[in-house]
N, C-alpha and C positions, 0 to 999 in steps of 0.2 A: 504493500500500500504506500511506503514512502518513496519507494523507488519509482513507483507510479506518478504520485505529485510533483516529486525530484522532474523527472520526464516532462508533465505538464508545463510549467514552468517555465523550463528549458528550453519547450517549443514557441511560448506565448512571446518571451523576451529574443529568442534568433532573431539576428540581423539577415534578412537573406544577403546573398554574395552579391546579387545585382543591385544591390541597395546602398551596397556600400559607397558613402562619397556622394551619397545625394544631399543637395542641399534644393529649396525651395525659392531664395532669393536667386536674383541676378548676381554677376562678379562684383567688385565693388570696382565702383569708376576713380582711380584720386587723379585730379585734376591738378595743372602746373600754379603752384601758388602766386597770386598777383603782388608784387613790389609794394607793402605796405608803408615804406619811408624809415626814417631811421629814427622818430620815435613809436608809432604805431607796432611795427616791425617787430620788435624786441620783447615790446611789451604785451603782444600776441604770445609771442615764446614764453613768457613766463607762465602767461597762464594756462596753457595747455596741459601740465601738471595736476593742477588744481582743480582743472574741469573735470579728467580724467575721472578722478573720484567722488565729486562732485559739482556735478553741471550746472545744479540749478545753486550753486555756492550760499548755501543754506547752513552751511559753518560760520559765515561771518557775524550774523545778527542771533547766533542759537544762545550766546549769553546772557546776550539785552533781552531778550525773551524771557529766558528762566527766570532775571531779576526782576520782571516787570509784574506787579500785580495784578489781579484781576478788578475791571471796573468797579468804581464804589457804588452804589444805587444812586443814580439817576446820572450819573456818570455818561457823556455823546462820547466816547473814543473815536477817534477817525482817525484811521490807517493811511498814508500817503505813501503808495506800491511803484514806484519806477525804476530809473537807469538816475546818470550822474544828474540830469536838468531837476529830478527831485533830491537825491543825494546830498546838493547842494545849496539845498533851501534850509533856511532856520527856521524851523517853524516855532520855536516859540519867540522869536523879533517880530514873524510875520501876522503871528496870533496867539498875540501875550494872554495868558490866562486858557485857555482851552488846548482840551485833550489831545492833542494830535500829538500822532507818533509817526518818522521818517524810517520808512523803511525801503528807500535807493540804494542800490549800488549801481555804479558808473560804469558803465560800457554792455550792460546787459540787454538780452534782447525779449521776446513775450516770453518765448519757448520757457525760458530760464528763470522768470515772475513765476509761470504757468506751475512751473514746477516747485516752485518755492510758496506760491498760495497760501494754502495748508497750515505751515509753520508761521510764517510772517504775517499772516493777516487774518483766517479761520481762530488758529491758536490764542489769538489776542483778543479778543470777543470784542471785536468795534461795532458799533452803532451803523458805519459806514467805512467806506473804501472809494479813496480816489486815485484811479488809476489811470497813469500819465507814461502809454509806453508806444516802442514800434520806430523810432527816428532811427535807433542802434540794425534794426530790423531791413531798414530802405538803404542804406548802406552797405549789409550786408557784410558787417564787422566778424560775427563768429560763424554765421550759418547765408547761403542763399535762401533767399526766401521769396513767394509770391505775396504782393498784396491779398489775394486771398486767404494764402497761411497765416497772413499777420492777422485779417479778419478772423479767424477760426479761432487762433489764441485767446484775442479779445472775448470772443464768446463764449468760450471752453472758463474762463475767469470769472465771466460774468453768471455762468452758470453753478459754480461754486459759492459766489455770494450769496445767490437767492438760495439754493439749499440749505443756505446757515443762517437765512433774516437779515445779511448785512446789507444796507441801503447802497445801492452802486451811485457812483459821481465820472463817467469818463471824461478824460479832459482830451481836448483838442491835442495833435501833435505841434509845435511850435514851426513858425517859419524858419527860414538860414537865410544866408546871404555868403557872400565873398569879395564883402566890402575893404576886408585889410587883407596881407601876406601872411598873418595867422589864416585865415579862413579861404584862403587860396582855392582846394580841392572841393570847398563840401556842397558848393549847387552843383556839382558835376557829382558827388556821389551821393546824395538825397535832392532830388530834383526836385522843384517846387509842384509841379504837376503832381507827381505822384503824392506827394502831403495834402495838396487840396484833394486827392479822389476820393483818397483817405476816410481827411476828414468828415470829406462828405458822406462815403457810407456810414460813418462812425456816429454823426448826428444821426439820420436817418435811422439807425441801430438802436440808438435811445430812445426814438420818440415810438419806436418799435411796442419797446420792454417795458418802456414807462420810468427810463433809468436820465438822472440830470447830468446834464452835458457843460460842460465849462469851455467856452472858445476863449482861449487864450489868444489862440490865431487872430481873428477878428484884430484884437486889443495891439497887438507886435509888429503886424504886418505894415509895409510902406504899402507906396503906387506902386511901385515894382513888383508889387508880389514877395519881395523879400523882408527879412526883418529889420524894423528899421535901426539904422546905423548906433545910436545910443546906445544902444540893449543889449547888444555882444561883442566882445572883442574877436572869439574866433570863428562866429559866423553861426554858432548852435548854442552855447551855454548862457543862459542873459546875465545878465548882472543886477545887481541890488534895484536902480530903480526898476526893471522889467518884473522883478519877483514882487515889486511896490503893485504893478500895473496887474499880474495874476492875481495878491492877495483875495481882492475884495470881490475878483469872480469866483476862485473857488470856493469861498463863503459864502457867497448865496447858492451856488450851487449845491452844499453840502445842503443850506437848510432846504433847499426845494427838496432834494435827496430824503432828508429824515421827513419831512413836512407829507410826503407820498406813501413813506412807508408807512408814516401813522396811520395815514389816511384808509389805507390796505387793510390796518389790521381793526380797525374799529368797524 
């Protein structure tokens, strides 16, 4: 009888011989890597280490997490989810006295938010989430990607918020320009077109879901279509007064944001 199971087994788990070396996927394609410059360059190199084990670099903020307590009662927490253009917001200069917690890191793209969700923004029980991503995306800094895939991200996020209650706020991607020799490259590698299609499906997306939209765009933009000169040194990141000129929209935005969800659950 165990010789019998033995045997069973034996037959269920065989690889047949013609099997061997089957794989499902296609080969993998590695394509010749394009000249990133001699700071981007480098600093790609390092982080490819890092990705390795983790992609969605959910190691950086896993401390500020654990320390961070749970809302007090009646406590609005609001999560601010992006790459460096939030990273490098103070949010408590921009709004002194309220909950808001930054949770950017610079150079990231949806895929790597998408993946970090969970931890950074679910984990933290907010009120809301304003989520400010996809510039790193049109570039095409860690991953190709279609504006569709960047569309799919955003809604694969936004579809984790409403599972957990949290009130969504998208914001607009911001305009660029290549108005100094810092900012040389970057309408040639996030092209203004492609940010306006964007953000046009990305409005359209909210009034969808019933989710608040924040144009920043609108507020930065010149005649040109680009953003105007003031506001960035290297053509993407703004500067103090530009994050003066976001504040007071993503604040109304938040409240439209909670003011809806209320509305939902009464």
């Amino acid at each position: 009888m165990k010789r019998a199971a033995i045997a069973l087994l034996a037959a269920l788990f065989a690889v047949p011989a013609a099997a061997q070396g089957y794989q499902s996927s296609p080969e993998r394609r590695i394509v010749a890597e394009r000249d990133w410059g001699p700071w981007l360059g480098p600093f790609r190199a390092r982080l490819v280490p890092s990705l390795m084990q983790d992609f969605g670099e959910r190691y950086l903020y896993a401390p500020a997490n654990a320390a961070l307590a749970a809302p007090r009662r009646g406590e609005r927490r609001v999560v601010f989810l992006g790459d460096s253009i939030t990273d490098k917001w103070n949010l408590a200069a921009s709004f002194p006295g309220r909950s808001y917690v930054n949770r950017g890191i610079g150079s990231q793209v949806t895929a790597q938010m998408l993946l970090r969700f969970h931890q950074d923004v679910v984990g933290l029980k907010p009120a809301a989430v304003v989520i400010l991503a996809g510039i790193n995306d049109i570039q095409g800094f860690l991953q190709q990607e279609t504006p569709e895939q960047i569309e799919a991200n955003w809604e694969a996020m936004a579809d984790l918020a409403d599972a957990h209650g949290i009130a969504v706020v998208f914001a607009s991607l911001l305009p660029v320009n290549d108005y100094t020799p810092a900012a040389r490259d970057v309408v040639k590698e996030r092209k203004p077109a492609t940010i306006v299609a964007l953000n046009r499906w990305l409005r359209a997306f909210c009034a969808r879901r019933g989710y608040a939209y924040a144009d920043y765009h609108t507020a930065l933009v010149d005649r040109a279509g680009l953003m105007a000169r003031p506001y960035t040194r290297d053509g993407v990141h703004p500067l103090g007064n530009a994050y003066a000129r976001m504040a007071p929209i993503a604040e109304a935005a938040i409240e439209q944001a909670l003011g809806l969800a209320h509305h939902r659950r009464r």
